[in-house]
C-alpha positions in Angstrom: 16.9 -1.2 -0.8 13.9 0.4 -2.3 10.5 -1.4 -2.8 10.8 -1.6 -6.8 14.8 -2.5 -6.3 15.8 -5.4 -9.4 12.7 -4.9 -10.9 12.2 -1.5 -12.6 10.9 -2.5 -15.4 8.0 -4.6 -14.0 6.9 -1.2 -12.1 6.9 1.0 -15.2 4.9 -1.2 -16.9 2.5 -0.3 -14.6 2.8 3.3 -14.3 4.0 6.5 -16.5 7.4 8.2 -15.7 5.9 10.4 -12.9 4.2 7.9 -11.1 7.4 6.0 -10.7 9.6 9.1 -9.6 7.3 9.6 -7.1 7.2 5.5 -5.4 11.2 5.5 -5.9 11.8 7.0 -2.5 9.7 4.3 -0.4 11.9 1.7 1.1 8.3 -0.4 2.3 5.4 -1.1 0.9 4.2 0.0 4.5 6.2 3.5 3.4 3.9 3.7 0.3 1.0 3.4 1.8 1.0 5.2 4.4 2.0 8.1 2.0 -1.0 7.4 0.3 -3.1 7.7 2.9 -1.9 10.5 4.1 -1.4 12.8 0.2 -5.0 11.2 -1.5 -7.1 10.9 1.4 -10.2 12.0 -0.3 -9.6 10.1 -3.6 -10.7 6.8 -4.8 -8.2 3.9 -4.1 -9.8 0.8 -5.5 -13.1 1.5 -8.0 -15.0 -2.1 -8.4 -18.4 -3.0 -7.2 -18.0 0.5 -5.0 -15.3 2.8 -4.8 -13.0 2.9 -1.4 -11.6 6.0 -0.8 -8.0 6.2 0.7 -8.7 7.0 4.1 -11.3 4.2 4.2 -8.7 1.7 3.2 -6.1 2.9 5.8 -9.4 2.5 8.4 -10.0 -1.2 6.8 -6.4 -2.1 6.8 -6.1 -1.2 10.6 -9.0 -2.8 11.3 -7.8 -6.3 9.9 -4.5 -5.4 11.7 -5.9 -5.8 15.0 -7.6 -8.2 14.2 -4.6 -10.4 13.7 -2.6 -8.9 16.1 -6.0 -10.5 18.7 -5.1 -13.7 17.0 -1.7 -13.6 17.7 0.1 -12.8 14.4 3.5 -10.6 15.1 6.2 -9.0 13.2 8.2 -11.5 10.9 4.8 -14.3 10.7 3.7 -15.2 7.1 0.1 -14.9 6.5 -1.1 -15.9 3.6 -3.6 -13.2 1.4 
């Protein structure tokens, strides 16, 4: 089952046509990302106060993944964002 599976519509609205032939493929969020990570490196993921570039997300995201792995969060636990 892919990642936008039941709820095509909500996913469009959020994106042009090209955008959402591209995501269609992921099975994961997890899948998405790391595709990402890997295409836009260089390019600005989140613009607010700063920008964050790709690649420093993916190092911020595994960053805050050991972290909870230290704490003892594993596969399958709900944590709450």
């Amino acid at each position: 089952m892919a990642i936008y599976e039941g709820n095509e519509l909500k996913f469009k609205a959020f994106c042009d046509e090209q955008t959402f032939n591209k995501i269609v493929d992921y099975k994961t969020v997890q899948d998405l990302f790391r595709h990402s990570t890997d295409e836009y490196t260089d390019k600005v993921a989140i613009s607010d106060e700063e920008e964050v570039t790709y690649s420093r997300l993916a190092d911020e995201v595994a960053c805050y993944r050991g972290v909870l792995r230290q704490a003892g969060v594993r596969k399958g636990d709900l944590v709450g964002i």
